[in-house]
N, C-alpha and C positions, 0 to 999 in steps of 0.2 A: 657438688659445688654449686652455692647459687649463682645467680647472673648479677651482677651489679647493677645497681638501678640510678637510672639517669634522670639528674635533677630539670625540672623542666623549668619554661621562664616564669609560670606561678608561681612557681616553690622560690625561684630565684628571688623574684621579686616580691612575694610577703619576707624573705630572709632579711632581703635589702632594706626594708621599710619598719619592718620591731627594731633592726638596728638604731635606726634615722630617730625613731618615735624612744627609744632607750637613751639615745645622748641628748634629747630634747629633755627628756623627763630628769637625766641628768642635772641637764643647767638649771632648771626651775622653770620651763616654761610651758610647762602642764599641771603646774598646781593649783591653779585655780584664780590665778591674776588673771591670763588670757581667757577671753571666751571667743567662741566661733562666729562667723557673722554668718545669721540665717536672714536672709529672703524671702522676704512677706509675700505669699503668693499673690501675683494680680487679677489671678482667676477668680478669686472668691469678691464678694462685693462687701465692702464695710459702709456700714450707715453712720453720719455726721451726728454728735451726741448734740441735743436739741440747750442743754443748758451746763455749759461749762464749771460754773461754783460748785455743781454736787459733786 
């Protein structure tokens, strides 16, 4: 007889979270209207473009 194996709160919580991400994709709001908002790192350094028209 095997032993029953105990779901842990990993397991719990990617279950909880395909569900979440499944009734989102449901309503439509992962089809490609939303996008994520990323954060321009401030580590890196960007240079001022010397002449705007081009």
């Amino acid at each position: 007889m095997a032993k029953k194996k105990r779901i842990t709160k990993k397991e719990l919580l990617k279950i909880e979270q395909a569900a979440v991400r499944e009734e989102r994709k449901r309503q439509g709001a992962l089809d490609g209207r939303f996008r994520e908002k990323v954060e321009k790192s401030k580590k890196t350094y960007s240079r001022k473009r010397k002449h705007k028209d081009e």
